[in-house]
C-alpha positions as CSV (number, residue, x, y, z in Angstrom):
1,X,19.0,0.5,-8.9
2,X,21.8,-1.3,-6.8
3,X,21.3,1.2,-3.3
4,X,20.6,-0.8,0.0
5,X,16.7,-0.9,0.4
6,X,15.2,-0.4,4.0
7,X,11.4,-1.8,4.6
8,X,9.7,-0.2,7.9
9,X,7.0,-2.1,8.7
10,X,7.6,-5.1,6.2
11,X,4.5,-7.1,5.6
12,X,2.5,-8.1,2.9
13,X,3.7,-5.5,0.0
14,X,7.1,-5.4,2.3
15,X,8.2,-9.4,1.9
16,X,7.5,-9.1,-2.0
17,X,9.0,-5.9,-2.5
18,X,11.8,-7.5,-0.4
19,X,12.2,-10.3,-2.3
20,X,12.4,-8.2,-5.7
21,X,15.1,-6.4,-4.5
22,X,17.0,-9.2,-3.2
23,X,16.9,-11.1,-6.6
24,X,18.3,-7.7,-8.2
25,X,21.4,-8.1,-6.1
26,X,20.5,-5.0,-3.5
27,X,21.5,-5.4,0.1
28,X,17.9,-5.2,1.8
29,X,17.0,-5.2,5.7
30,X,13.3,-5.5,6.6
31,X,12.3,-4.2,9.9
32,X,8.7,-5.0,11.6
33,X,7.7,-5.9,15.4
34,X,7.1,-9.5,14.6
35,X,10.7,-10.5,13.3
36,X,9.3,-14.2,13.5
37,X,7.3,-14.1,10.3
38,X,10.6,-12.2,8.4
39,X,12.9,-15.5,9.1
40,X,12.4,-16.2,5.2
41,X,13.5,-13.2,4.2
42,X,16.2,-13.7,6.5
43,X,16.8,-17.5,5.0
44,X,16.9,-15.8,1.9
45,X,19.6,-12.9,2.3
46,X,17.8,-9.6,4.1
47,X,18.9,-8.7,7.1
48,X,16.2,-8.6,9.8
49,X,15.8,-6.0,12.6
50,X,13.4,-5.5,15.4
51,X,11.6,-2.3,15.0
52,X,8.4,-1.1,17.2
53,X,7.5,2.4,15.7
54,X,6.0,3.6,19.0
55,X,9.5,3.0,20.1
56,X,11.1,6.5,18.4
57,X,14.3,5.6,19.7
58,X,14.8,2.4,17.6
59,X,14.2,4.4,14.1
60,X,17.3,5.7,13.9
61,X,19.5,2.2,14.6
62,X,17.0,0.8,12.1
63,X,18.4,3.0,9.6
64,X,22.2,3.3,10.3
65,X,25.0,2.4,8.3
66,X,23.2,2.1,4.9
67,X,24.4,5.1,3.3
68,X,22.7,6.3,0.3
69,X,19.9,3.7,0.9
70,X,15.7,4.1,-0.2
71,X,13.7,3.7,3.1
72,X,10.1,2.2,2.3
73,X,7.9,3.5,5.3
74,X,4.8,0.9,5.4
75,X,4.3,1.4,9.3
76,X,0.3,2.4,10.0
77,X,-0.4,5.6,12.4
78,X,0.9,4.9,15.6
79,X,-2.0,5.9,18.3
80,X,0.0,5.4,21.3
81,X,2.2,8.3,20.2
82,X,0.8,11.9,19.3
83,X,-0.6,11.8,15.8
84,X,2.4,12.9,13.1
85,X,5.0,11.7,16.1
86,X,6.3,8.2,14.5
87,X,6.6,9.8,11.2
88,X,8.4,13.1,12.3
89,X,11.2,11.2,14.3
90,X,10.9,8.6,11.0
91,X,12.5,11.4,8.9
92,X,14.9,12.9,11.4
93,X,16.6,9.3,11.6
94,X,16.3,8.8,7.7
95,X,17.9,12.7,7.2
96,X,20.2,11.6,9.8
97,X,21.0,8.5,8.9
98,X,22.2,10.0,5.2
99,X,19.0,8.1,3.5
100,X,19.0,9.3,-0.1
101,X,15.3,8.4,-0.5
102,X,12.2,8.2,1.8
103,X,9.2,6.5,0.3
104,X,5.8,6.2,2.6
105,X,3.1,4.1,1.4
106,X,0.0,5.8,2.5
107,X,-3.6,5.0,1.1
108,X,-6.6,6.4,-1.5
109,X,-9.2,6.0,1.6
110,X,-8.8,9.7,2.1
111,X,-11.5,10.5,0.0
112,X,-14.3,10.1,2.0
113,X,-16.3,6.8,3.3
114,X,-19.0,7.2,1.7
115,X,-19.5,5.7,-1.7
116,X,-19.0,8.2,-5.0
117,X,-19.5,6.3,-7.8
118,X,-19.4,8.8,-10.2
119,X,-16.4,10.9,-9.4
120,X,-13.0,10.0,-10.3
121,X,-9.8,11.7,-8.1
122,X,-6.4,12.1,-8.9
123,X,-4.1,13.8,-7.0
124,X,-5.2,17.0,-7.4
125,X,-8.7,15.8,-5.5
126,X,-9.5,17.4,-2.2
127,X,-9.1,15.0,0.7
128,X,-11.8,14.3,2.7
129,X,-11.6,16.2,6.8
130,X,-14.1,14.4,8.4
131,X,-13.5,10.5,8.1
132,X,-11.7,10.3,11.6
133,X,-10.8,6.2,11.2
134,X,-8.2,8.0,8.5
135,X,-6.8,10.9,10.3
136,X,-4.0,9.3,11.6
137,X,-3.3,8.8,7.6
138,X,-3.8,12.6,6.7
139,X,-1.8,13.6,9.8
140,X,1.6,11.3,8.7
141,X,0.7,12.6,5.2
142,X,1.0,16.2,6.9
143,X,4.4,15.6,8.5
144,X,5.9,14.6,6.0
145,X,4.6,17.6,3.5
146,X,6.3,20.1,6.6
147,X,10.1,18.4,6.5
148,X,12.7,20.6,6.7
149,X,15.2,18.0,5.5
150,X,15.4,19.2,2.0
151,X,18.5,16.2,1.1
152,X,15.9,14.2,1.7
153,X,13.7,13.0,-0.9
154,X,10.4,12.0,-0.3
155,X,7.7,10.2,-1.8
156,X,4.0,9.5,-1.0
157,X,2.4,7.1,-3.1
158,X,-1.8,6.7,-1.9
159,X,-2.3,3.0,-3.0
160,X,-5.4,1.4,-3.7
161,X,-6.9,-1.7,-1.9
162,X,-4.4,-4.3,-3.1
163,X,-5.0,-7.9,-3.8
164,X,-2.6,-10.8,-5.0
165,X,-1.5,-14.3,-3.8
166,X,-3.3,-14.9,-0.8
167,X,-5.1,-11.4,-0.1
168,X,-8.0,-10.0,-1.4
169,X,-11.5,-10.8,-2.6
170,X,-10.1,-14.2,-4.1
171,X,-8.9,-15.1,-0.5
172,X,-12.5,-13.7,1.6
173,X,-14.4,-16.1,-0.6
174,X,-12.7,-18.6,-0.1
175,X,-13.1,-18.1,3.9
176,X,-17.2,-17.0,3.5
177,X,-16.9,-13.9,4.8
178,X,-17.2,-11.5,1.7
179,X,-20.5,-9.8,1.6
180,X,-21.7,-7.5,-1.5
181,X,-22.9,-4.0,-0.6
182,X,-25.9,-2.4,-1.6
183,X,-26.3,-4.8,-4.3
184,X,-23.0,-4.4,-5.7
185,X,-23.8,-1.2,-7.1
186,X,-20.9,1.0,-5.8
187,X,-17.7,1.2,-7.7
188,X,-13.9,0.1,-6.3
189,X,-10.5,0.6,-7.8
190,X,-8.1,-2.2,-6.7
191,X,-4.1,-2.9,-7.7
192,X,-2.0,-6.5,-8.0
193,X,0.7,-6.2,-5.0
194,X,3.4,-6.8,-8.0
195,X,2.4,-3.5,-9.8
196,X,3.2,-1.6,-6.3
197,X,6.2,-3.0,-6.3
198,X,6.6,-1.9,-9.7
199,X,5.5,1.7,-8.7
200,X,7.5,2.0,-5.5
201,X,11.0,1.0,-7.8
202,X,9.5,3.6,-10.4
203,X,9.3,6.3,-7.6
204,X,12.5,5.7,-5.9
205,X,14.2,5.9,-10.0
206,X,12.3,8.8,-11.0
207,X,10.0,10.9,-8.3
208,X,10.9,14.1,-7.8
209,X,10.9,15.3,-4.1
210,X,7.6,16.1,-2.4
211,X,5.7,14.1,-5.0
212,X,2.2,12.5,-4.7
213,X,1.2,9.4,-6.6
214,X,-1.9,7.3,-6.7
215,X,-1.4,3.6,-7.5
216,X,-4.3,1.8,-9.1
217,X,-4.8,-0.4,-12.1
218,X,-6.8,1.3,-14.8
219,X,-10.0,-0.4,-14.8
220,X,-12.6,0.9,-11.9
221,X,-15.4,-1.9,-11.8
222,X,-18.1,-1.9,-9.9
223,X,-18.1,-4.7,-6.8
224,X,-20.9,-7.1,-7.9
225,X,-19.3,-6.9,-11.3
226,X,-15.8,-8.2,-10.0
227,X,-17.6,-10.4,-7.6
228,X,-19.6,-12.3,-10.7
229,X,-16.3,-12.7,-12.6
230,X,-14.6,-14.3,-9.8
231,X,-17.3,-16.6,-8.5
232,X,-17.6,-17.5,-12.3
233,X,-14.2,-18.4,-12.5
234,X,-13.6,-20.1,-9.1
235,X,-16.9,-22.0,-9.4
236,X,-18.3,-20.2,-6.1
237,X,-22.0,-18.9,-5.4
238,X,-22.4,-15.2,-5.3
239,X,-21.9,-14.1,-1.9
240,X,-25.1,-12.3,0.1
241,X,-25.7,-8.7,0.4
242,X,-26.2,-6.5,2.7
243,X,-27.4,-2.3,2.5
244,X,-24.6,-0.6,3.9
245,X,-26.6,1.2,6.5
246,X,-28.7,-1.0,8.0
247,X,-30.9,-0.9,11.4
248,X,-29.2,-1.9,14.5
249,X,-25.9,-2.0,13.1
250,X,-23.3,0.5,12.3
251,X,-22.9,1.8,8.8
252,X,-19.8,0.3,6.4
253,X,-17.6,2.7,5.8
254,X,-16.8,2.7,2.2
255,X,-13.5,4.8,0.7
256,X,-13.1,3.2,-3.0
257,X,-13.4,5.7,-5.4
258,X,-12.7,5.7,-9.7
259,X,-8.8,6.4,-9.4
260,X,-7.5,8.1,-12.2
261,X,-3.0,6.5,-12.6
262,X,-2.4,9.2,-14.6
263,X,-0.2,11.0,-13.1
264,X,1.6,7.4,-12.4
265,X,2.1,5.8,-15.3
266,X,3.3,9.6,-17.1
267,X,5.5,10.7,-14.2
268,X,7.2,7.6,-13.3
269,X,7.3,5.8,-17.0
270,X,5.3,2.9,-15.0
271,X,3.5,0.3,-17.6
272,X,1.3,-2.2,-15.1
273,X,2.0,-5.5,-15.8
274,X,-1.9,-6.3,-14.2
275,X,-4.2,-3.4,-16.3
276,X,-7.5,-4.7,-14.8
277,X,-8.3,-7.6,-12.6
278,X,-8.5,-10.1,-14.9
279,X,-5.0,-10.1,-15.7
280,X,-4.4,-10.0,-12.2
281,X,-6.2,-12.7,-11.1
282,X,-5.0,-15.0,-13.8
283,X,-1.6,-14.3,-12.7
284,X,-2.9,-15.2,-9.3
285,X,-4.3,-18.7,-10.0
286,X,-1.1,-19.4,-12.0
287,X,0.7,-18.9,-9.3
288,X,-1.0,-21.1,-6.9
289,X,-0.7,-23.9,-9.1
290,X,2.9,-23.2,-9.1
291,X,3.0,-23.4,-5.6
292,X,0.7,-26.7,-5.6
């Protein structure tokens, strides 16, 4: 894929994904509120724009004059503007803007937040209507299910919680503030920010318009059992736990659930180069000591 590559909201999936495509030769431009912290993508060949999502007006200059590009929509809801708003005006620049493909990254917390340790979704799964921390999520979700642009392709892949260099369990240890929940009992899907990368270049190659994917690796574990292996292996104490409903506090809201990648890995020819979390982690520590 050689097409011009626009990141909305480019962060922490954004600046690898970024840095893929620049090593592949694509022209890229990254877009975010805080331009500061995209000066290395800068260094290293994007061009960097200024974009505040509550701002509607600024979507469609962010967009211009890349013909024929993929836009990667990774901006959260935006509460200051009516819920669906930021995404609706998103895909009237994009159409506008002759955007071949519009890819939002959305998220597999729309499930429910309580734990369900037995059940595994997919993308045929109900959503859950009554965790309002994620309706922003199901109401961008919704917009883009009602477009009327129909050259516009779009794409929503729901990702799991994603970890990698610098982010994740590996990185809360570290700092001392990772706690286990109800003993660890309750299960979590998780995916390496490199396989999203993977699955977002997979989806913009191969996704038919309108398509849902959920990204996860293909081991569910449950949390004191990838807890244990990564104390283990970084020399670290268990962390404490605590129930997740507990008296004089709120209760922890929990939305990882047994992901089934079927539909992922069949759809979009995707192999994961990080099956489970121990490749993934491995790949981490190797690249620390790169960077060391």
């Amino acid at each position: 894929m050689t097409s011009p590559l626009i990141i909305l909201g480019c962060g922490y999936i954004g600046g690898r994904l970024a840095r893929t495509a620049l090593a592949a030769g694509r022209p890229v431009r990254v877009c975010a509120r805080s331009t500061g912290r995209l000066a290395p993508l800068g260094e290293a060949g994007a061009q960097v724009k200024y974009v505040d999502a509550a701002m509607v007006k600024q979507l469609g200059p962010a967009m211009a004059s890349m013909d024929g590009a993929t836009v990667v929509y990774s901006i959260p809801p935006v509460g200051a503007l009516p819920p669906g708003h930021a995404m609706r005006a998103a895909l009237q620049a994009a159409a506008g803007g002759g955007i071949g493909c519009f890819i939002h990254l959305s998220s597999s917390g729309l499930y429910g937040d309580h734990p369900d340790d037995d059940t595994w979704v997919d993308e045929d799964t109900p959503t859950a209507h009554d965790d309002r921390a994620m309706a922003g999520v199901t109401t961008d979700e919704a917009a883009i299910d009602g477009s009327t642009f129909g050259a516009l392709r779009t794409v929503i892949l729901r990702l799991a919680p994603v970890y990698g260099p610098g982010r994740g369990v590996r990185t809360r240890l570290r700092a001392g503030n990772y706690r286990i929940l109800d003993e660890g009992q309750h299960v979590i899907s998780r995916v390496h920010v490199d396989d999203v990368v993977g699955a977002i270049l997979a989806a913009e190659e191969r996704a038919a318009s309108g398509s849902k994917y959920l990204v996860a690796d293909d081991e569910p574990t449950t949390q004191l059992a990838y807890a244990t292996w990564l104390c283990d292996r970084m020399g670290l104490p268990l962390p404490p736990a605590r129930p997740i409903l507990e008296a004089g506090s709120a209760r922890v809201p929990y939305r990882n659930r047994r992901i089934r990648n079927t539909r992922m890995k069949q759809d979009l020819g995707y192999t994961l180069r990080y099956p489970t979390f121990r490749e993934g982690e491995e790949a981490i520590e190797q690249e620390e000591r790169a960077g060391e």
